[in-house]
C-alpha positions as CSV (number, residue, x, y, z in Angstrom):
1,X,-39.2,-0.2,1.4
2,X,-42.4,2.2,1.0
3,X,-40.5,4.6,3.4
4,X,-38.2,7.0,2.1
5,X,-35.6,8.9,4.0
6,X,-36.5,12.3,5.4
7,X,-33.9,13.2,7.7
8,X,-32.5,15.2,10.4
9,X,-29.1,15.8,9.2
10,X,-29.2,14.9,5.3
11,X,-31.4,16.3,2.5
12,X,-32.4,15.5,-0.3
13,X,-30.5,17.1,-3.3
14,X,-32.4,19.8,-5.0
15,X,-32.3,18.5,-8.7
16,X,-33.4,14.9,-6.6
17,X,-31.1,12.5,-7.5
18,X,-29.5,11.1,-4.3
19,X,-28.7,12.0,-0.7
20,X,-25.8,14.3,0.8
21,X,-24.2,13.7,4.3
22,X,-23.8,16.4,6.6
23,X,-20.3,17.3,7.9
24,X,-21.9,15.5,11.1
25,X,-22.6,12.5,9.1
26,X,-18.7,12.2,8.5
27,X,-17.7,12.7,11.6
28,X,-15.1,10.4,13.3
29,X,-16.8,7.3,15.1
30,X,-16.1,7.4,19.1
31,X,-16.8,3.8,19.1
32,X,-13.6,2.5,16.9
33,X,-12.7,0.0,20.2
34,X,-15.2,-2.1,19.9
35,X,-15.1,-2.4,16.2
36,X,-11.3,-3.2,16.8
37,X,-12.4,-6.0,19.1
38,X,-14.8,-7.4,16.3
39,X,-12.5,-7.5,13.6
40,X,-10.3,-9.7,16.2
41,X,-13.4,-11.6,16.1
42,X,-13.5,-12.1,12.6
43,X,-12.1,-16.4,13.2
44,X,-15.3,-16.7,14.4
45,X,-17.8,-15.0,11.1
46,X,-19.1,-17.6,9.1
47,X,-21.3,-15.5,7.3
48,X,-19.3,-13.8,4.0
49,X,-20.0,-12.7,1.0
50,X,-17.5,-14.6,-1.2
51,X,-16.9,-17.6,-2.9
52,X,-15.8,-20.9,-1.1
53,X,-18.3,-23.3,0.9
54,X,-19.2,-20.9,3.3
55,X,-21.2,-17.8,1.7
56,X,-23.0,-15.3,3.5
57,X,-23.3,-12.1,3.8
58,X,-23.2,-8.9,5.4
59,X,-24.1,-7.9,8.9
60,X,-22.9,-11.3,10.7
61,X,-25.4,-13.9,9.2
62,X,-26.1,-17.8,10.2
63,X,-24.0,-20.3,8.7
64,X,-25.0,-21.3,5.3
65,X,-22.9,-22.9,2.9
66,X,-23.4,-22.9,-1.1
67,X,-25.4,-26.3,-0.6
68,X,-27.7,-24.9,1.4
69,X,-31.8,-25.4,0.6
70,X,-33.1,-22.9,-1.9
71,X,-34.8,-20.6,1.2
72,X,-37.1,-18.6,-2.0
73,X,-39.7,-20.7,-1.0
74,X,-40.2,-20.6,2.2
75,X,-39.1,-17.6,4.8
76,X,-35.7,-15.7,4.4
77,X,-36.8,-13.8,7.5
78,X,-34.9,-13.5,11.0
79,X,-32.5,-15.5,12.5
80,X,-32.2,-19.6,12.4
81,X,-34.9,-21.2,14.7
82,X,-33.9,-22.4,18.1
83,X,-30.5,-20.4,17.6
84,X,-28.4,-19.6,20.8
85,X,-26.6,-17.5,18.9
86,X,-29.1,-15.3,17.5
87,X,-28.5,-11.7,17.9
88,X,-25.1,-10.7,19.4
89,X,-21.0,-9.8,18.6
90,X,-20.5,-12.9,16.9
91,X,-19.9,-12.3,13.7
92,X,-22.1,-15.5,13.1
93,X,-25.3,-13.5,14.6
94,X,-28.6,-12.4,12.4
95,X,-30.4,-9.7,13.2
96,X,-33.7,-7.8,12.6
97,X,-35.0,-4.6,12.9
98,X,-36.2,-2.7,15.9
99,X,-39.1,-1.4,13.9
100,X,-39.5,-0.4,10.1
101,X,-37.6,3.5,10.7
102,X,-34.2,2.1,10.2
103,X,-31.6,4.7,10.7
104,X,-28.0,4.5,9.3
105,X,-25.2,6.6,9.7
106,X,-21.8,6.8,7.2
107,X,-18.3,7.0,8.9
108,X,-16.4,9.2,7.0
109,X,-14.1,6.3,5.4
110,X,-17.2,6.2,3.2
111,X,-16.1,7.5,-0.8
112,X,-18.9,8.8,-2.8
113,X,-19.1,5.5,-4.6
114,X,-19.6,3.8,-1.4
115,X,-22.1,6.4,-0.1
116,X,-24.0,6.7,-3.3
117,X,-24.3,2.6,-3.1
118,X,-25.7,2.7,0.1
119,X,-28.0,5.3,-0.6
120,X,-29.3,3.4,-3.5
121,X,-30.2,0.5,-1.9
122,X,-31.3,3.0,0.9
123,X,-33.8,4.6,-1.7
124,X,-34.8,1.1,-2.8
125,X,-36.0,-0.9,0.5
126,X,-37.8,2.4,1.2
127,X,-40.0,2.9,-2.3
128,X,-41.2,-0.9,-2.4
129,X,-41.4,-1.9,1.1
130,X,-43.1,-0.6,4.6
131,X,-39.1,-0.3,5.6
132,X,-38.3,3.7,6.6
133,X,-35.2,4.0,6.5
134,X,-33.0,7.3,6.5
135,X,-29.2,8.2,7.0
136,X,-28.6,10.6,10.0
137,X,-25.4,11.5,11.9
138,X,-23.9,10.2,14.6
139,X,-26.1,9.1,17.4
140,X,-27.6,6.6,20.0
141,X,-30.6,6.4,17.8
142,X,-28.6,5.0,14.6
143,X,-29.8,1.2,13.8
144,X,-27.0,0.9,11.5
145,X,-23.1,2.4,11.1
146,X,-21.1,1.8,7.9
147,X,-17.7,1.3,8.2
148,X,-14.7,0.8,5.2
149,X,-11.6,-0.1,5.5
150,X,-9.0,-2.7,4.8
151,X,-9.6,-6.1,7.2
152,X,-7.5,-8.3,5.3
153,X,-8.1,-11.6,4.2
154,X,-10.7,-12.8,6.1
155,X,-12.7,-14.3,3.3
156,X,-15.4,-11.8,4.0
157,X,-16.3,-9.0,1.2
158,X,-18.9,-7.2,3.6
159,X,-20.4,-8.2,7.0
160,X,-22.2,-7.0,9.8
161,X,-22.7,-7.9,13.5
162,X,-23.9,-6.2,16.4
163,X,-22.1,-4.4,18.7
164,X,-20.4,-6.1,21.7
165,X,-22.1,-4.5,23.4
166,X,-25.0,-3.0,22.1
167,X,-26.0,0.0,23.2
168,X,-29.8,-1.4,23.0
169,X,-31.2,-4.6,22.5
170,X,-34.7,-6.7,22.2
171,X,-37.2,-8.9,20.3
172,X,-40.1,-9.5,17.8
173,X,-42.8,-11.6,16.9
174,X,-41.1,-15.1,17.1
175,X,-43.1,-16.6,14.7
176,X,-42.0,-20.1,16.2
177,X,-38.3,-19.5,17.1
178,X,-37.5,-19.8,20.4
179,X,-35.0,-17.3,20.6
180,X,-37.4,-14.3,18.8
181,X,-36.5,-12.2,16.0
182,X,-34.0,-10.7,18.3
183,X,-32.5,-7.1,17.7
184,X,-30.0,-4.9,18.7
185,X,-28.7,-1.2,18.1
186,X,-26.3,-0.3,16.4
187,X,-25.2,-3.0,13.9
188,X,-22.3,-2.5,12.6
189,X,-21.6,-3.0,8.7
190,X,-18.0,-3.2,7.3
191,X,-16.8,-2.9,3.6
192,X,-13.4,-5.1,3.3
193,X,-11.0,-3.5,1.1
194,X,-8.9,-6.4,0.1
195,X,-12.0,-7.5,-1.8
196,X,-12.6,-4.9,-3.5
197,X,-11.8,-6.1,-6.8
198,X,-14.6,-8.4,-6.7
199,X,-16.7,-5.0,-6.6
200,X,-15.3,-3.0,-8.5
201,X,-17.9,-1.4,-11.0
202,X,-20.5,0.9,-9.3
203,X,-23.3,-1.7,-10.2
204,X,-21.4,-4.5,-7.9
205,X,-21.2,-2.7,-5.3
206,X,-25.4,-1.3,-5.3
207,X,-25.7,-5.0,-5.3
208,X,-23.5,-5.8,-2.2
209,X,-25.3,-3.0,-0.3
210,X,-28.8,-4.5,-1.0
211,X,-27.5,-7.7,0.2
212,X,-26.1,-6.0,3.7
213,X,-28.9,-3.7,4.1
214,X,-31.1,-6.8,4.0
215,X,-29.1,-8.8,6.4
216,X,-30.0,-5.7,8.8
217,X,-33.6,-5.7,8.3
218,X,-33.7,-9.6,9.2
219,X,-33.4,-11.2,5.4
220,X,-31.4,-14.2,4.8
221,X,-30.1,-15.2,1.7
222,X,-32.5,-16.3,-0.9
223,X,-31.8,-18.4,-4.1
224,X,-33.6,-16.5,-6.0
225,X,-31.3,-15.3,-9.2
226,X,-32.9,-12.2,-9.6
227,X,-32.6,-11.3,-5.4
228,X,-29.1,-9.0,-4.6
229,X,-30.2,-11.7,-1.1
230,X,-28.2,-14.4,-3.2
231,X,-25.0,-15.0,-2.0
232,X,-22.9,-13.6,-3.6
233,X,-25.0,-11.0,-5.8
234,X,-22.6,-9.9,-8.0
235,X,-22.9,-14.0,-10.3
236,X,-25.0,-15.4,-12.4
237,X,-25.8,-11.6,-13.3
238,X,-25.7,-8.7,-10.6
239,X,-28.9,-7.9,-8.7
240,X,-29.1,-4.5,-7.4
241,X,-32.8,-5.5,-6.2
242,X,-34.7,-7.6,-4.0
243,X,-37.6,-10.0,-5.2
244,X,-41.7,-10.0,-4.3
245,X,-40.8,-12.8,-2.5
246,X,-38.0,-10.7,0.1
247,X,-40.3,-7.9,-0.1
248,X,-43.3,-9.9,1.2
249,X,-41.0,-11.1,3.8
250,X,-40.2,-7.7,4.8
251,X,-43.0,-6.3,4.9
252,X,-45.1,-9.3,6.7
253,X,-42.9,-8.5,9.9
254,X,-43.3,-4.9,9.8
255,X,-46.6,-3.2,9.8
């Protein structure tokens, strides 16, 4: 993402090498309801990282199983067409961005390993696409809120859905789906303990944040080996990255 963060609430550290949260930026989340009512929800998600039939990933994603067509050669972008479904609580949703300034805020259940992942893939999307995204505190503005804690075994390593409701909502460019590239604001991105052991080593979990981060910004998964949009990331090698391919997709949709 050719943006880099600049933010309100979180610097830059002076010898450069990652991104601090604010005291704000770890402040409790007034909005733990209506993540309780998604994670009731969580029957209903059929898009997981994880191994198994179904696999997709974060930030509630369209079904797709591990037989699905190879997507790296055609678009990985927005939601399925003709989806009723496209955008919403479901935990089955796909979203896009509002625009290419993407702001994200961390609840404090975020460790530094978890924060420092997420700012990596931050750092990332912003220095190779047109993506600007930053981490600010808590507000009506944020695009994105990251959440960890221990959901139990719901077959899902990471996911994301909107929230039910949003506090704002719209749509893109169709580019022939019926339903538009349909957004909303804030999604909201969980970290399931139980799974952690399937990311345990710093690297894994860059790799899973990629892949939710991408969800947010409208990619799908790719099957590209070298993409962190392959579901799951961390086999057949870990990719911390996303490809020209997801890039071009990315950056085709926002100018």
């Amino acid at each position: 993402m050719g943006r880099l963060m600049g933010l309100s609430t979180i610097g830059r550290d002076p010898d450069n090498r990652g991104w601090r949260r604010s005291a704000q930026s770890r402040s409790s989340d007034p909005d733990r309801a209506r993540r309780g009512n998604q994670v009731r929800a969580l029957s209903r998600h059929v898009e997981r990282i994880a191994p198994g039939p179904l696999v997709a990933v974060l930030v509630g994603w369209p079904l797709v199983t591990a037989f699905a067509p190879a997507f790296a050669a055609a678009s990985n972008f927005g939601g399925p067409k003709d989806s009723t479904a496209h955008c919403d609580g479901n935990l089955s949703s796909q979203c896009v961005a509002e625009n290419y300034t993407h702001r994200v805020w961390y609840d404090a259940s975020l460790t530094t390993a978890y924060a420092n992942a997420m700012n990596y893939a931050i750092s990332d999307y912003s220095s190779v696409t047109a993506m600007s995204i930053i981490t600010e505190g808590l507000s009506n503005t944020n695009d994105v809120r990251v959440y960890r804690a221990n959901y139990g075994a719901n077959n899902a390593w990471a996911w994301g859905a909107c929230q039910d409701p949003p506090s704002y909502a719209g749509s893109r460019p169709a580019d022939g789906h019926s339903h538009g590239h349909n957004w909303c604001k804030p999604q909201l991105l969980h970290w399931n303990l139980y799974y952690e052991s399937n990311y345990s080593t710093q690297a894994q979990k860059e790799a899973i944040a990629c892949h939710e981060l991408g969800h947010t910004v409208g990619l799908r998964h790719s099957s590209e080996s070298t993409s962190c949009m392959k579901n799951p990331p961390t086999t057949g090698g870990v990719a911390r990255t996303t490809t020209t391919h997801d890039r071009g997709q990315v950056n085709a949709h926002y100018p």
